[in-house]
ZADO-1210 file (C-alpha; in nm, 4 decimals, padded with zeros to 6 digits):
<atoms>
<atom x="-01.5979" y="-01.2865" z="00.4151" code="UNK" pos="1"/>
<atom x="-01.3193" y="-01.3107" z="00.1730" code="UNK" pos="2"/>
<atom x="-00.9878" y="-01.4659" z="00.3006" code="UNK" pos="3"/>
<atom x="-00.6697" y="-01.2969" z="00.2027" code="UNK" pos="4"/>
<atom x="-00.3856" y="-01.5163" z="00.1665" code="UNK" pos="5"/>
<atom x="-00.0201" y="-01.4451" z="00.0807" code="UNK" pos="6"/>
<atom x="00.0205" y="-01.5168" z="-00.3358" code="UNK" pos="7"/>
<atom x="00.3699" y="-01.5340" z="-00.3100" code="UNK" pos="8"/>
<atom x="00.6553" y="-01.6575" z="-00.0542" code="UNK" pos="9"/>
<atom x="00.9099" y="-01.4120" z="-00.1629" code="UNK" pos="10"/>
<atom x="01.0700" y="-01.1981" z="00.0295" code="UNK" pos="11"/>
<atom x="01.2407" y="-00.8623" z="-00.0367" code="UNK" pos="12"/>
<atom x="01.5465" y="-00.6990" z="00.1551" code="UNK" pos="13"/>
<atom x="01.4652" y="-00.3070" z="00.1878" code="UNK" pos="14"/>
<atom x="01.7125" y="-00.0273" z="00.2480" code="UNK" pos="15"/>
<atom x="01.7033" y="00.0948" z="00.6074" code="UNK" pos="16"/>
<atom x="01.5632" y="00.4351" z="00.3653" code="UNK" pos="17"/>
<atom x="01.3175" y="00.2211" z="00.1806" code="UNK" pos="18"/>
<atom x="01.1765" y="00.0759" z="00.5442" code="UNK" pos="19"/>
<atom x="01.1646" y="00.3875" z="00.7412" code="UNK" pos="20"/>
<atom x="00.9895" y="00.5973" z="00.4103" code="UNK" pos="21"/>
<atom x="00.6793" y="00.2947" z="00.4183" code="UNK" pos="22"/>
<atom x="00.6941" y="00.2519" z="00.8130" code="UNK" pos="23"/>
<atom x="00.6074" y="00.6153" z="00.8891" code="UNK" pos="24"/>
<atom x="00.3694" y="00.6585" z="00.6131" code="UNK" pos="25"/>
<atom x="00.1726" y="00.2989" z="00.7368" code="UNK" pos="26"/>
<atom x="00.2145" y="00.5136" z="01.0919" code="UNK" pos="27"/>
<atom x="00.0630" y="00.8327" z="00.9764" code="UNK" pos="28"/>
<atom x="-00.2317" y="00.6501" z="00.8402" code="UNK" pos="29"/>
<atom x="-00.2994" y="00.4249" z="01.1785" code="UNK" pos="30"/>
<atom x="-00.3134" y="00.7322" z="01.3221" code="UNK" pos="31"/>
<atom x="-00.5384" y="00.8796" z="01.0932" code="UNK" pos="32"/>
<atom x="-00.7833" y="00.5805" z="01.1558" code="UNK" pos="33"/>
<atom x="-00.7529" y="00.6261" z="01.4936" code="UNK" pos="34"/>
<atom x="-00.8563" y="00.9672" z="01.4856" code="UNK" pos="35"/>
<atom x="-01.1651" y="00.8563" z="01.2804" code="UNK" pos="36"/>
<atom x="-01.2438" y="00.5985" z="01.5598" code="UNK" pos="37"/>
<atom x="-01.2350" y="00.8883" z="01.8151" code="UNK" pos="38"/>
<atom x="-01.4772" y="01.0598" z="01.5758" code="UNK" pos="39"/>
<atom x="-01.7208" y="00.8094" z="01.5837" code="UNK" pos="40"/>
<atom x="-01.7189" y="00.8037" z="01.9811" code="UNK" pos="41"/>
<atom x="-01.7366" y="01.1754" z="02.0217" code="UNK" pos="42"/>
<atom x="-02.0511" y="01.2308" z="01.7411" code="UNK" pos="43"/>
<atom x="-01.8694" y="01.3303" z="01.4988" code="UNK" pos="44"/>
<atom x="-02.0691" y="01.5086" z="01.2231" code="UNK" pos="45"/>
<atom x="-02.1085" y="01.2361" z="00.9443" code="UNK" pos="46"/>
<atom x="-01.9326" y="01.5053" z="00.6681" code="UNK" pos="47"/>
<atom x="-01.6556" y="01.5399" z="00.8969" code="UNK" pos="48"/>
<atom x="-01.5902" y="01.1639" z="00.9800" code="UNK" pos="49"/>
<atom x="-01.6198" y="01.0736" z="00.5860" code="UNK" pos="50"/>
<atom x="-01.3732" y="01.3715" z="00.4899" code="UNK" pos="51"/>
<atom x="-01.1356" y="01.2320" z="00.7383" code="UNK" pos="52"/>
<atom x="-01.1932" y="00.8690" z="00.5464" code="UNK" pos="53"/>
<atom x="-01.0998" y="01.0149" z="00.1864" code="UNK" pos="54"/>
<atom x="-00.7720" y="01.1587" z="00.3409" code="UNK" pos="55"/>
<atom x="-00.7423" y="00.7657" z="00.4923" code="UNK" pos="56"/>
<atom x="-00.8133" y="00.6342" z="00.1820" code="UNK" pos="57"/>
<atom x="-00.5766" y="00.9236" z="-00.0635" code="UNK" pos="58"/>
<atom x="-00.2618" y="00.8078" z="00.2121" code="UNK" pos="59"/>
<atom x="-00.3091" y="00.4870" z="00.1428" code="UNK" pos="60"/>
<atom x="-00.3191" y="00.5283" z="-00.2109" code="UNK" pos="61"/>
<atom x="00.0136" y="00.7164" z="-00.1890" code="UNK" pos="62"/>
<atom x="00.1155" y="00.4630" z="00.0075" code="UNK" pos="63"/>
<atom x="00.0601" y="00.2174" z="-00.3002" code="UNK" pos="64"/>
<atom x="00.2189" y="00.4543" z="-00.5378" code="UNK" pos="65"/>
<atom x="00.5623" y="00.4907" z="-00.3406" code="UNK" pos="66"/>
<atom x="00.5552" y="00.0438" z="-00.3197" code="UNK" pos="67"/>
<atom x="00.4447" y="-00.0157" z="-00.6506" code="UNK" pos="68"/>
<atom x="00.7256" y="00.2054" z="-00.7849" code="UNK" pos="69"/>
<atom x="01.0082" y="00.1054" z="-00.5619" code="UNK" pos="70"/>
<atom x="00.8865" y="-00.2984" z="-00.6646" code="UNK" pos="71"/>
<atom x="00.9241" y="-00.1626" z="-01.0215" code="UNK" pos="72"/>
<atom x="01.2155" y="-00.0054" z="-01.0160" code="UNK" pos="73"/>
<atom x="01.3950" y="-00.2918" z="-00.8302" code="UNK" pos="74"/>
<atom x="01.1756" y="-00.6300" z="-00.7928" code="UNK" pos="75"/>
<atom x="01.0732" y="-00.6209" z="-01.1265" code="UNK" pos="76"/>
<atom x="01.3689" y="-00.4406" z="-01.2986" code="UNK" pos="77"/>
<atom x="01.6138" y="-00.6875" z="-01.1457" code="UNK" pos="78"/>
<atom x="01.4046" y="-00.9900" z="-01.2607" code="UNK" pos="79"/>
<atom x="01.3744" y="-00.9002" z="-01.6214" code="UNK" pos="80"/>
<atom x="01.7465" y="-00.8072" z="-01.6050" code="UNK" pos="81"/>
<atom x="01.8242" y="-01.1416" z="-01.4905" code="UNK" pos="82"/>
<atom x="01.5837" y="-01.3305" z="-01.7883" code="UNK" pos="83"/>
<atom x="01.2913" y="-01.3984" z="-01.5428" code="UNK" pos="84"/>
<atom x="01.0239" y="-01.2568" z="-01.7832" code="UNK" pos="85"/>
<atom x="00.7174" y="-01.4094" z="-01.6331" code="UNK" pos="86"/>
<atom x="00.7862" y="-01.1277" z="-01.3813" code="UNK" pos="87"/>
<atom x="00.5826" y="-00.8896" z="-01.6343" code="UNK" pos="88"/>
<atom x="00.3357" y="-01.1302" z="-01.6253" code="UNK" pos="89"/>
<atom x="00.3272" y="-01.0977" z="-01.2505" code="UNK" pos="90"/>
<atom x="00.3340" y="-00.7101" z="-01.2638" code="UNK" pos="91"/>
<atom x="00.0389" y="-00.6686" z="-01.5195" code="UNK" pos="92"/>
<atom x="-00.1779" y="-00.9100" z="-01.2738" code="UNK" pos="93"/>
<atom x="-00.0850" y="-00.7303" z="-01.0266" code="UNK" pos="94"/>
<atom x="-00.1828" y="-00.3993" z="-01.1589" code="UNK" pos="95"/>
<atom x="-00.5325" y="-00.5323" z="-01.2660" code="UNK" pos="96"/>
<atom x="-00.6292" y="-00.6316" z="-00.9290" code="UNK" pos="97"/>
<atom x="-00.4798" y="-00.2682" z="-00.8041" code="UNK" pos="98"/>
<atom x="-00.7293" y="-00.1067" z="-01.0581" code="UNK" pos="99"/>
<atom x="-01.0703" y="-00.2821" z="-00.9391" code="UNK" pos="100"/>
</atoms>
């Protein structure tokens, strides 16, 4: 089993906007899952239980989209602003492992 560890100890402050936006989306999805759990213990039709799973996995995909571009538009924007070009560096390994 692979271990996933934390690659960086930065942190980022988040408008109260930002947080609430990514909180209820994470929300919507836990639901989701849980419905899919309740699926499995009612015999749920296979077809049913893996259409419910794409809509899982197209949230958290969205989910992706709306982080990525608020770390662009202020992580990484504010870095190269402030001369800290290896930040690109950061962003383009980032988006490799992203498109595995």
């Amino acid at each position: 089993m692979e271990e996933i560890t934390c690659c960086s100890h930065k942190t980022k402050q988040r408008s109260a906007e930002e947080f609430k936006a990514l909180t209820n989306r994470l929300s919507r999805i836990e639901g989701q899952v849980r419905g899919v759990r309740k699926m499995i213990e009612s015999d749920a039709y296979c077809t049913d239980i893996l259409t419910q799973v794409s809509a899982i996995q197209a949230a958290l995909n969205a989910f992706s989209r709306e982080l990525l571009s608020n770390h662009i538009h202020t992580c990484v924007a504010d870095d190269i602003r402030s001369g800290k070009n290896e930040t690109i560096d950061e962003l383009v390994a980032l988006l490799h492992k992203l498109m595995k």
